[in-house]
The first five atom37 places (N, CA, C, CB, O) and aatype in JSON, in Angstrom:
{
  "aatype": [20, 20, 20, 20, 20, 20, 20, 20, 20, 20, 20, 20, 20, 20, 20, 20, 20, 20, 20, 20, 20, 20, 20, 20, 20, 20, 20, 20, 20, 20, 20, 20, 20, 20, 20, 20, 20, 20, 20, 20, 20, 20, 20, 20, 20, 20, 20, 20, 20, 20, 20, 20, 20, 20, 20],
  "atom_mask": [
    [1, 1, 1, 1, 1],
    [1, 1, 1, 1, 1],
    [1, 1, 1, 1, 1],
    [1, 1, 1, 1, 1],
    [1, 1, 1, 1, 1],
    [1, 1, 1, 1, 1],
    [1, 1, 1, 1, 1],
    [1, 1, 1, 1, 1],
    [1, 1, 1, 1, 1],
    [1, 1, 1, 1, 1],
    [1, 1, 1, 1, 1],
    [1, 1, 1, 1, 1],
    [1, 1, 1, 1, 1],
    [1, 1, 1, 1, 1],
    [1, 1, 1, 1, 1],
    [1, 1, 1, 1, 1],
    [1, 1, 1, 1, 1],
    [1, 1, 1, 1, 1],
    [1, 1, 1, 1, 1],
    [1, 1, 1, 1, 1],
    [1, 1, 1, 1, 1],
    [1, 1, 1, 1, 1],
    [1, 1, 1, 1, 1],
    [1, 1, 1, 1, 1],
    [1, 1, 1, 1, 1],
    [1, 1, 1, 1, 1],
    [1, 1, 1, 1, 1],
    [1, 1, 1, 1, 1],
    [1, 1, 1, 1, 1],
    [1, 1, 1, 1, 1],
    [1, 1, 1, 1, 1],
    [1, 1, 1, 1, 1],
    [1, 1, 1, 1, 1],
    [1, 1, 1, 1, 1],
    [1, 1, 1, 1, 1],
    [1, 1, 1, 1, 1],
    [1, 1, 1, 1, 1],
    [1, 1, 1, 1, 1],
    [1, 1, 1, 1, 1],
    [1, 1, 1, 1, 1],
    [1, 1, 1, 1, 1],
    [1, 1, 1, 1, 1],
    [1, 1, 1, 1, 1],
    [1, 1, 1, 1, 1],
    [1, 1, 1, 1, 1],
    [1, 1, 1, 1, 1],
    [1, 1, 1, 1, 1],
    [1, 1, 1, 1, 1],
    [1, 1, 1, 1, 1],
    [1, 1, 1, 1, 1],
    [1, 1, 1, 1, 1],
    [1, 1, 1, 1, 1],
    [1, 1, 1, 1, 1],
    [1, 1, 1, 1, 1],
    [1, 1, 1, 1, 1]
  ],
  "atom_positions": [
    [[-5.86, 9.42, -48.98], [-6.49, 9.6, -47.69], [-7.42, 8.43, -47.4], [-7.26, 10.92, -47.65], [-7.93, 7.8, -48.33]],
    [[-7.63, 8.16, -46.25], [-8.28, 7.46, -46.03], [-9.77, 7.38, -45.78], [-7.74, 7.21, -45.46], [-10.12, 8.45, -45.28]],
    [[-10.9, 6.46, -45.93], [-12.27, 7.17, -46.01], [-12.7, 7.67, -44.93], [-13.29, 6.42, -46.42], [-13.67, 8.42, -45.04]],
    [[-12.13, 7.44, -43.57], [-12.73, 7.75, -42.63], [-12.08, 9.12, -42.12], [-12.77, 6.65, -41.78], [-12.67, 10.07, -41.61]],
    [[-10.84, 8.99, -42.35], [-10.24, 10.58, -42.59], [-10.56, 11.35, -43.48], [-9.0, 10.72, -42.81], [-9.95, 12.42, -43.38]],
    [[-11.4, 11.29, -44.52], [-12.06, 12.13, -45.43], [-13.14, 13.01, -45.14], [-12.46, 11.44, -46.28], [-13.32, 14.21, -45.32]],
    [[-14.17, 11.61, -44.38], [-15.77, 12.16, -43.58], [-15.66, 12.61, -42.47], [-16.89, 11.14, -43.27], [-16.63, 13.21, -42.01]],
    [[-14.45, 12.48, -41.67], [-14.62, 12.55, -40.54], [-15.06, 11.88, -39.45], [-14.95, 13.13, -40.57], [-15.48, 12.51, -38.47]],
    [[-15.04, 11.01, -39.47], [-16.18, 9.86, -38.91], [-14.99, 8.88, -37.99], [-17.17, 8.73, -40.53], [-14.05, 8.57, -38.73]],
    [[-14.88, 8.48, -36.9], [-13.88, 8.15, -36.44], [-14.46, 7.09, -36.23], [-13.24, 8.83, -35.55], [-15.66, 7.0, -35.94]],
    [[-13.34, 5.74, -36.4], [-13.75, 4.35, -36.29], [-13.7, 3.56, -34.67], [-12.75, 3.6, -37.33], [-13.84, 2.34, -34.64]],
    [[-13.56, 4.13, -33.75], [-13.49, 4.02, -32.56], [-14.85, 3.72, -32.11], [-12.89, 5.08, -32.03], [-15.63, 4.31, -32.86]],
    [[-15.62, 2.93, -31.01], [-16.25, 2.7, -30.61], [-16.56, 3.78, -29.67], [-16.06, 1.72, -30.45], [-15.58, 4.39, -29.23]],
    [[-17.68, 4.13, -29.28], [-17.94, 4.94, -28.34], [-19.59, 4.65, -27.51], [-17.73, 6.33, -29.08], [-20.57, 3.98, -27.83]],
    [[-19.32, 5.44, -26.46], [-20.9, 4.94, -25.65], [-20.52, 3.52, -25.1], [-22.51, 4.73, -26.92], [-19.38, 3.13, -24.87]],
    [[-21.58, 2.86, -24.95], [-21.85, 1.67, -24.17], [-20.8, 0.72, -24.98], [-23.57, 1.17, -24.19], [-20.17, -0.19, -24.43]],
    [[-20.73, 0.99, -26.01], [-19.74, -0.55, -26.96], [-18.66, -0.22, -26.84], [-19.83, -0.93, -28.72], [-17.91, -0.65, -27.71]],
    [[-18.0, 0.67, -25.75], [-16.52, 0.73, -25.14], [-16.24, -0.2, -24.39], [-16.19, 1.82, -24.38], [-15.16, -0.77, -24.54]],
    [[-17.13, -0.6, -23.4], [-17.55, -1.73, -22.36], [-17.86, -2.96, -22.91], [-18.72, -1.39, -21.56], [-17.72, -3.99, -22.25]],
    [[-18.4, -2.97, -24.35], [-18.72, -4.64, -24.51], [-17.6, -5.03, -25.52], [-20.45, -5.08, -25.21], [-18.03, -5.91, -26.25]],
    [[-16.51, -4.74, -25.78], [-16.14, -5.31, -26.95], [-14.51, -6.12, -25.55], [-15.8, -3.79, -28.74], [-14.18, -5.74, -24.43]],
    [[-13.92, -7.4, -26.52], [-13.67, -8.65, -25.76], [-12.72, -8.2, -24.83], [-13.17, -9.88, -26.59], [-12.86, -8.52, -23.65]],
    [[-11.46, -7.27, -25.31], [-10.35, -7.15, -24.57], [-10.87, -5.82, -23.17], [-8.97, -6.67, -25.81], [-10.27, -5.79, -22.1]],
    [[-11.47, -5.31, -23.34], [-12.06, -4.8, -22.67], [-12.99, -5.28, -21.19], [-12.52, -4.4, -23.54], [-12.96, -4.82, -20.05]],
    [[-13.8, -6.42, -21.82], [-14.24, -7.0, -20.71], [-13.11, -7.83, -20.22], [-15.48, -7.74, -20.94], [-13.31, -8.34, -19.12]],
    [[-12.25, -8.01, -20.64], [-10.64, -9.43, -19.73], [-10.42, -8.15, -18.91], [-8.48, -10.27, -21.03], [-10.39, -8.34, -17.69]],
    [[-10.21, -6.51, -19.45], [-9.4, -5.39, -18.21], [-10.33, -5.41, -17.22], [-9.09, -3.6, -18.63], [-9.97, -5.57, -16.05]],
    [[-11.73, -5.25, -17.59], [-12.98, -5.38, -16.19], [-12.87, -6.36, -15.13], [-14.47, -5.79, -16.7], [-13.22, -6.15, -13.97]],
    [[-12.14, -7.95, -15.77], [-12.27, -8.58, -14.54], [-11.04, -8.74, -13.99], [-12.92, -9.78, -14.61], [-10.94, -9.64, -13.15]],
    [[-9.74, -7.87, -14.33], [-8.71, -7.84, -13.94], [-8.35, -6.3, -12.78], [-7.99, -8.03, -15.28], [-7.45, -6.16, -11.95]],
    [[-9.2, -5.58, -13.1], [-9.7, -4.51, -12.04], [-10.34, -5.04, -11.16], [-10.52, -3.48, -12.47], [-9.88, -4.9, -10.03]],
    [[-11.57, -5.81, -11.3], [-12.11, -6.36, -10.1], [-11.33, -7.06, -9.07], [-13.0, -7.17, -10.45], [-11.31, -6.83, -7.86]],
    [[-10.78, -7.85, -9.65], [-9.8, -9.38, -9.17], [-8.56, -8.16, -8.29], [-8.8, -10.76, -11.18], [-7.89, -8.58, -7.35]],
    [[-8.43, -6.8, -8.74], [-6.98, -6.26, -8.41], [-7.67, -5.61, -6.89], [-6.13, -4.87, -9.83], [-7.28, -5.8, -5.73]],
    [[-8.61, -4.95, -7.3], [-9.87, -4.35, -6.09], [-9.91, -5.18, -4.71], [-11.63, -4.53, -6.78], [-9.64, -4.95, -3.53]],
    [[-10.56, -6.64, -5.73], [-10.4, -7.67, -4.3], [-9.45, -8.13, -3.47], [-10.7, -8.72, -4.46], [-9.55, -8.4, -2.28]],
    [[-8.16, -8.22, -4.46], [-6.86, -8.31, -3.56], [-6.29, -7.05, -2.75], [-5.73, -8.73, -4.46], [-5.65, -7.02, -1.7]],
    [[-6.73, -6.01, -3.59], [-6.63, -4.82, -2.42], [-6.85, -4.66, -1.43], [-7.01, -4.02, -2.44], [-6.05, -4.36, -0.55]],
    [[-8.63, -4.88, -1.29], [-9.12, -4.66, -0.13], [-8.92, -5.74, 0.84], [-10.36, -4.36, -0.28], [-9.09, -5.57, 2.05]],
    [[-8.49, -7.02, 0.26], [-8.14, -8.03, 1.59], [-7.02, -8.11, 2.04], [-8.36, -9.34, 1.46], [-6.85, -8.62, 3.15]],
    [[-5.79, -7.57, 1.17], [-4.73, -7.24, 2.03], [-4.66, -5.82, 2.84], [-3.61, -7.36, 1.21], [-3.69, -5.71, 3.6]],
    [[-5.48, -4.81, 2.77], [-5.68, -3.95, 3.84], [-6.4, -4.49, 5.04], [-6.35, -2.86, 3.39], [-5.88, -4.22, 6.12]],
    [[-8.09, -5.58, 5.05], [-8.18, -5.71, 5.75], [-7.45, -7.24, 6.88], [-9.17, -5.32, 5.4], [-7.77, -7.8, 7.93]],
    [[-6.38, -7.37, 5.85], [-5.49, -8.4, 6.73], [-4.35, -7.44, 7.53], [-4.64, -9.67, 5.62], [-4.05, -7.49, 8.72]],
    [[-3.89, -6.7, 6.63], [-3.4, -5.31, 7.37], [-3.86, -5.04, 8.99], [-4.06, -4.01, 6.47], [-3.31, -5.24, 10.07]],
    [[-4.92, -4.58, 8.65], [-5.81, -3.73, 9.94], [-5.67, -4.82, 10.69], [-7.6, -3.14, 9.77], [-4.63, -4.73, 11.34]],
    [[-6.39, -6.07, 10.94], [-6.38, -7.32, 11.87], [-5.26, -7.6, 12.47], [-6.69, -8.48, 11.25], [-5.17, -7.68, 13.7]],
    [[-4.16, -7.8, 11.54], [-2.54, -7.99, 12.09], [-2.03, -6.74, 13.02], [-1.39, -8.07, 10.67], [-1.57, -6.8, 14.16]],
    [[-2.22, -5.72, 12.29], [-1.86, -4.83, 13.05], [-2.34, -4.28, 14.88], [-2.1, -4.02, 12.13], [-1.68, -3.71, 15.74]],
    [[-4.0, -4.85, 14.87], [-5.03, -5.11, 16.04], [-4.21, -6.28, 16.45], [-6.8, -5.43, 15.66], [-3.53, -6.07, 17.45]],
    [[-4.13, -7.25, 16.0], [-3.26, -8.27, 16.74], [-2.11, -8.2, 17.42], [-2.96, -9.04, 16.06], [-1.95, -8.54, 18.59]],
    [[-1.17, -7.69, 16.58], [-0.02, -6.83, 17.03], [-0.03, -6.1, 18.09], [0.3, -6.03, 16.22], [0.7, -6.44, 19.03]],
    [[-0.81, -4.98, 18.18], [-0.82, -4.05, 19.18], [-1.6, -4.92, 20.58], [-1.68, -2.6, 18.57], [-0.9, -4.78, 21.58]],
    [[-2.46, -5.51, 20.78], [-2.6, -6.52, 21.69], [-1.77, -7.22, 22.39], [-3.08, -7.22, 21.28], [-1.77, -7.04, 23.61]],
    [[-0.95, -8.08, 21.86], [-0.18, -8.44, 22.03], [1.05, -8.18, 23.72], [-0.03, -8.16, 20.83], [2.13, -8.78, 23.8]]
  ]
}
């Protein structure tokens, strides 16, 4: 068995050091970066579509 399967004690990070450890912060700025392209192709959306209907 293994020691941490013995104590019980799970080797996983938890709390705040879920957020700081490396591969973790690369998914944070790849959510952001996905967020920002979201929201500017909706609001290129909305504009085109105002343009459109003008028209």
């Amino acid at each position: 068995m293994a020691p941490s399967a013995a104590s019980g004690v799970s080797s996983l990070p938890s709390g705040f050091a879920v957020f700081i450890t490396f591969p973790d912060l690369l998914f944070t700025f790849e959510f952001v970066f996905s967020y920002v392209a979201t929201l500017l192709y909706v609001v290129h959306a909305v504009f085109s579509l105002i343009r459109w209907k003008s028209s």
